[in-house]
N, C-alpha and C positions, 0 to 999 in steps of 0.2 A: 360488518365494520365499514365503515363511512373511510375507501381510503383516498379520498382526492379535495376534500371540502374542508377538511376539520382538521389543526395540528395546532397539536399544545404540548407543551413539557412535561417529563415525568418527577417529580422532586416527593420524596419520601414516600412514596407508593401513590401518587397522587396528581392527577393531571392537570398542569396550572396552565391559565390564558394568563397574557399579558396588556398591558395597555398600547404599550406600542409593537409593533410589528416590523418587518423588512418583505420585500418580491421577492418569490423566484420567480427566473423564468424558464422557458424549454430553448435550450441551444440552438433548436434546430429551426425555431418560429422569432424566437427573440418577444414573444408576447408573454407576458404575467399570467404562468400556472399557478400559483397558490401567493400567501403570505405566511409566512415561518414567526413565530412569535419570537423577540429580541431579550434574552435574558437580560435583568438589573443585576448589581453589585447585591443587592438586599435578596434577590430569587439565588442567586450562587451563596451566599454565607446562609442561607437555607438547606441550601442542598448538600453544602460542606458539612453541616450540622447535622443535618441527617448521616449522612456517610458516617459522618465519626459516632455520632451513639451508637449504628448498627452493628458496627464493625467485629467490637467485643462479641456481639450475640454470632455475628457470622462466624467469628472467623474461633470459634469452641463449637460451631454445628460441624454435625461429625463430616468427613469425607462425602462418604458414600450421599448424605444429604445433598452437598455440595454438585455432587456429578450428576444427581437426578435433577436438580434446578439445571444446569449447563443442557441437558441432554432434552428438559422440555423447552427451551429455548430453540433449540435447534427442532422440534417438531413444531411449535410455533412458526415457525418461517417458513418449513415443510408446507403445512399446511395453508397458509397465507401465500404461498409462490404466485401463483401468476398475478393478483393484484401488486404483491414487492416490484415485479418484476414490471408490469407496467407504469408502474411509479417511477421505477430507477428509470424506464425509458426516457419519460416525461423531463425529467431534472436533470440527467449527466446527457443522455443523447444517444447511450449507446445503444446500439441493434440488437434484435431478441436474441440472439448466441451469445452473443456478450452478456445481456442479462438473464439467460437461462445459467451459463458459467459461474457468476458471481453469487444469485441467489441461493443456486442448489448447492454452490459451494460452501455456500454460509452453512445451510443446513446439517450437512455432510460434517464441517469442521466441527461443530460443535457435538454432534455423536462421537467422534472420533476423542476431541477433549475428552470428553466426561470421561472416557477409560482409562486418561492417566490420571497418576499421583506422583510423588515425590516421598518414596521410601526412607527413613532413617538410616544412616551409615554406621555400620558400627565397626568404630575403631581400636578399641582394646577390650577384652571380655576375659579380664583374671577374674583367678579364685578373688579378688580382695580390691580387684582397682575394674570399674569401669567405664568407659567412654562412648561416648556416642554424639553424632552431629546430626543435626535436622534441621530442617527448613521452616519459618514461620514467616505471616504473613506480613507484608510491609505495612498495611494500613487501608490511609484513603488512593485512591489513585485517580489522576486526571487524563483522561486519555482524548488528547487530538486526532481528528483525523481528516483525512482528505478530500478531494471531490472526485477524484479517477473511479474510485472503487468503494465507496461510502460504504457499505453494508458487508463487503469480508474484511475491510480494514479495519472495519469496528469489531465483531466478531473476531478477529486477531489478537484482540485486546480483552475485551467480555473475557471471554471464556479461561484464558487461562488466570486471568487477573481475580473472578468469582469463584473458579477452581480451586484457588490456595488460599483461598480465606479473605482477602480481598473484598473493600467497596469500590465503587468506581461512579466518575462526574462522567460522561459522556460528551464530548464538544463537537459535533460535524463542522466539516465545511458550511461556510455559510451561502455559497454555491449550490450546495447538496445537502440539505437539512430535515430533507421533505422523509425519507426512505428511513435514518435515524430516529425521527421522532415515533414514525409507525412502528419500529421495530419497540422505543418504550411503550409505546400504548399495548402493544402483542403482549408484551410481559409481565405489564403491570400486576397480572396476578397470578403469576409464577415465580415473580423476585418478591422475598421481604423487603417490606420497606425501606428504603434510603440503603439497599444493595446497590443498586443501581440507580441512577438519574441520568436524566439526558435532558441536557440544556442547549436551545440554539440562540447564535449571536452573529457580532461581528468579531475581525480580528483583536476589540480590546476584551471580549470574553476572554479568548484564548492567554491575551496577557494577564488577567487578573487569575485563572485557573494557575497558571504558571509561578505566579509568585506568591501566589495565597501560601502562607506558613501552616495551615494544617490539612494541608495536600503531600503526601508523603514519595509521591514519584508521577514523572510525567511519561509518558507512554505514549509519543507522536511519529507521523509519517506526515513526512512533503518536503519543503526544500529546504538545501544545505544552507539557505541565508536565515530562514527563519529558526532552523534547528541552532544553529548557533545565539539565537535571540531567546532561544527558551533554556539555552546550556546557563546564559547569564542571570534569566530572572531565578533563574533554580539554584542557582549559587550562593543566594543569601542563606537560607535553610537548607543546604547541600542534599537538596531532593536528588533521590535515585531518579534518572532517566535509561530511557530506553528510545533510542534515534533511530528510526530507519528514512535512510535522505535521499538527494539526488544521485543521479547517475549518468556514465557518457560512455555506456556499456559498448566493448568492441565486440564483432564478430570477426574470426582468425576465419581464412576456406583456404583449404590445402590444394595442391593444382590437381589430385586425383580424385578428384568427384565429378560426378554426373554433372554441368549445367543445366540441363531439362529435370533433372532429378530434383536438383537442391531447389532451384527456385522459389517453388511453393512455401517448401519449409525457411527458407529466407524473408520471402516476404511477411509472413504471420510473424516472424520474429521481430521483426522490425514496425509493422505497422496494425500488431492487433491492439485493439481499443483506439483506436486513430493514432499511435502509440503516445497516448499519454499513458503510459506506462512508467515505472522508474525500471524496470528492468528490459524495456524494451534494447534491441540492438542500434543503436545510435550510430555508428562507425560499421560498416565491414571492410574487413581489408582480404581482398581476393590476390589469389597469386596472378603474377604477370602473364599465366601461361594459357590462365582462361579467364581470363578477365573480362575482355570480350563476350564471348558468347554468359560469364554469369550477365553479366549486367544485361543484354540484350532479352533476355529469358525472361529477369525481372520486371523487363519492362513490358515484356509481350502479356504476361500475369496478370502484373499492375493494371492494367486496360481491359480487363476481365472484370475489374470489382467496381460495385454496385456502391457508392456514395450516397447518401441522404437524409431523409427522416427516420431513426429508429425505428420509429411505430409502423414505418410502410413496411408492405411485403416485400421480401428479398433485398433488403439495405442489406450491406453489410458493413458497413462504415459509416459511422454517424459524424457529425460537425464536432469539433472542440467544446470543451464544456462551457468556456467564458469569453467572454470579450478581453478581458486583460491579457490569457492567453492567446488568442485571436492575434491581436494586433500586435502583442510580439514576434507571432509568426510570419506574419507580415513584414515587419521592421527585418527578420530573418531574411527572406525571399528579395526583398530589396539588397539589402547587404551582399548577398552569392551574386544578382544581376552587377552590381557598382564595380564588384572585383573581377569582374569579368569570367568568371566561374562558367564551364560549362549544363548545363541543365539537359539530363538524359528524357526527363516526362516532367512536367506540370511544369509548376514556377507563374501559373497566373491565376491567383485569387478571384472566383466571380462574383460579381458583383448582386445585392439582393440579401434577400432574409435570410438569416439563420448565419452561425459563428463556421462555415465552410473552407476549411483549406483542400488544395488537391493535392494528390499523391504526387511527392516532387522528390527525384532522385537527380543528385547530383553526381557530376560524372567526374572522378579523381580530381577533386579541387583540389587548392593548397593544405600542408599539414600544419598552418598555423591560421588556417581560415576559420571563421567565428562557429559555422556549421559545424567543421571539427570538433575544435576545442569546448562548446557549448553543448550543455543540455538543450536540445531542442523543445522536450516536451509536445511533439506534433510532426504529423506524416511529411517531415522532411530531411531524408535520405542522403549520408553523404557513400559513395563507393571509392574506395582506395587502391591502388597496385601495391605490389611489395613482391619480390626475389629471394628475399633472402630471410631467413627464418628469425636471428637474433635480433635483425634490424624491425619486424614486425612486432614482436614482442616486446619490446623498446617504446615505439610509437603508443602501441597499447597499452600501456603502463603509464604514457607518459599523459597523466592527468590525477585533478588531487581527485576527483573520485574514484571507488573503487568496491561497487558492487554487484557486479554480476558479468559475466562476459561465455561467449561459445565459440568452440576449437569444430571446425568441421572438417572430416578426413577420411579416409576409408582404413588410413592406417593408424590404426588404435593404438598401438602404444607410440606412436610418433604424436599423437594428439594430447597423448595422457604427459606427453613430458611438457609440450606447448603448456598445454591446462595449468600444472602444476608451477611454471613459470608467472605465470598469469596473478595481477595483484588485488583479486579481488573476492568478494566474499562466497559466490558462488560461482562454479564453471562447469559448463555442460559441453557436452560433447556428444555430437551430435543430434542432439534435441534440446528443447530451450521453451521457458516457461512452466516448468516442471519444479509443480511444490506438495508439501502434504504435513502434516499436523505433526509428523514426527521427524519432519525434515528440516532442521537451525536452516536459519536465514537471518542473516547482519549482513554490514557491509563493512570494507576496510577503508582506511584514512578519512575522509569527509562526507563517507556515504554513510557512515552513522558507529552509533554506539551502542551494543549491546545485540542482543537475540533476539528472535523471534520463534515461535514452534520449538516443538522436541521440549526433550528435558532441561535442555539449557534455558528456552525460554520461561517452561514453567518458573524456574527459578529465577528469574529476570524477576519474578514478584514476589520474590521472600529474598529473608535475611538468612543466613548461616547462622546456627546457636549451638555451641557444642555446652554438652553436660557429664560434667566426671562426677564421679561419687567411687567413696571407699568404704569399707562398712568399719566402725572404730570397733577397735578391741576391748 
């Protein structure tokens, strides 16, 4: 398979070229890798059309059908790894761990899928009345996804969405289109047709998937301004969504830890993927008692990691995936210089090719400075003091997102009360970045709506239908 030359859409089991096209490029070069074909309004009510006739056939094939499609999907990508994996290089930027992580992670999820289901509850079982509730499928479903992580955040969505009977539009980033499109081409003949389709565009795909009336739930990741821009076009035909959004994740560190210890595991928290992450650590707030030596640590670390091309040997931090990103972080790094913010390592963008920020920690700026309060989206680090426990907890709290955050401490159940304080969807303790197929993942207040994984999520794609029956006398 041709993966670097050829990318066309999959709509109804069937690979369509377009007339016009869009670039990508490689983050890292800024030169045109490929061109991604640009769906029309007429290629999407194709592929809506397709969804909905399939839908009926998929969603009466039995289960167990249903997990053997999901389960060859995932040996699909098994088997395609290192070309996926060089592709993802190519278009996000990120370094072969980061793309060994994501691909085989893909693989991995979708085995894991396929062994669940969503069993019948049964609720009353007399001689004479019986009841029972079960899950059925929602329909078509439109699933956005992002540029961080193109291929398990798609996969996030596939699988459980195909799993319960579900069709599904596919929409990547138009950033990252290149690794989505390969993955429909893989499948093309392992999904019935119009199961799946995958379309690539620009952001007004994404708005016409969003308000199209016979798309029955939108299913997106990325940011809390555009999540609330698809809550509104989904309001007309009160489409089920599923929001997983931004974030301005705190890390809590207790004064009894190792500094030479933690570091490590601090910094991967904060800056794995160059942290464009949504659940990377944005904020740590260290106690006053070692604040000093963590942050010192950090920075001795930081100056250890290898920045650059993906594809070269020993990167371990690739560039930002866009320009749009880029030059915010920019705009960032000026803003901490103007307020006079102290800067522990970087804070100087160099100059040349490719979308390059440096690893910049800042040292206790203000708690109402933009780096604070801000999703940064990119390796730019703010470090915090803090004394006293409720007034931490507080700080960390105090923002409308609220997805992920990590309590670090040697004393476990003093962390587990921390945690449990904590307003956010998920808290680790102790370790961080830690996910798995049967582990819910949402966020609280602005960081989204609904599930992701587990049983919960399965059901994030079905309806509730309870059925009584009496037998007449």
């Amino acid at each position: 398979m041709d993966f670097e030359n050829s990318y066309q859409m999959l709509i109804n089991g069937k690979l369509v070229s377009t007339p016009t096209n869009f670039e990508v490029l490689n983050p890292a070069t800024e030169e045109v890798i490929a061109r991604a074909p640009c769906a029309t309004r007429d290629l999407l009510r194709d592929a809506v059309t397709a969804a909905r006739n399939a839908f009926p056939i998929w969603r009466d094939t039995p289960i167990a059908e249903r997990q053997r499609v999901v389960r060859q999907i995932g040996t699909a990508i098994e088997t395609n790894a290192d070309a996926l994996k060089r592709l993802l290089t190519l278009e996000q930027g990120k370094a072969r761990a980061g793309a060994d992580w994501e691909i085989d992670g893909s693989a991995a999820w979708c085995a894991a899928i396929s062994e669940q289901s969503l069993t019948p509850e049964i609720i009353e079982n007399e001689k004479n009345h019986f009841v029972e509730t079960r899950r059925v499928p929602l329909g078509v479903i439109g699933a956005i996804t992002p540029w961080n992580f193109p291929v398990l955040l798609a996969i996030w969505k596939i699988a459980p969405a195909l799993l319960t009977g579900n069709t599904m539009i596919l929409k990547p980033s138009p950033f990252t289109p290149l690794t989505s499109l390969k993955l429909g081409e893989l499948v093309q003949s392992i999904v019935p047709p119009g199961v799946l389709n995958v379309l690539s565009g620009g952001d007004e795909l994404g708005s016409w998937i969003s308000s199209h009336p016979d798309i029955d739930k939108i299913s997106f990741t990325g940011s809390t301004s555009t999540g609330k821009k698809i809550v509104q076009a989904a309001s007309n035909t009160l489409k089920r969504v599923t929001l997983e959004l931004g974030g301005n994740d705190p890390a809590i560190v207790m004064p009894d830890v190792d500094p030479t210890a933690i570091a490590k595991e601090l910094f991967w928290a904060a800056f794995q993927n160059s942290a464009q992450f949504c659940v990377a650590a944005k904020r740590i707030y260290i106690h006053e008692d070692i604040y000093d030596a963590v942050r010192d640590e950090l920075v001795t670390y930081a100056k250890t990691i290898k920045i650059g091309n993906g594809s070269h040997q020993g990167t371990e931090l690739g560039p930002i995936q866009n320009r749009m990103q880029y030059e915010k972080l920019k705009d960032l790094i000026a803003d901490i210089k103007s307020n006079g913010s102290k800067i522990a390592l970087g804070g100087d963008v160099p100059v040349g090719q490719g979308y390059f920020v440096p690893i910049t920690i800042v040292d206790d700026p203000s708690e109402d400075s933009r780096i604070v309060k801000e999703e940064a989206f990119g390796p730019i680090l703010p470090l915090l003091k803090f004394n006293d426990i409720n007034d931490v907890i507080a700080r960390a709290n105090d923002t409308h997102y609220g997805l992920a955050a990590s309590v670090w401490s040697n004393d476990l159940a003093l962390a587990r009360k921390v945690a449990e304080r904590i307003e956010a969807g998920t808290v680790w303790i102790n370790e961080v970045h830690v996910f798995g197929p049967h582990i819910a993942f949402g966020g609280h207040k602005q960081s989204g709506i609904g599930v992701e994984n587990a049983r919960e999520g399965l059901a994030e794609y079905t309806n509730s239908q309870t059925i009584m029956q009496r037998q007449l006398i």
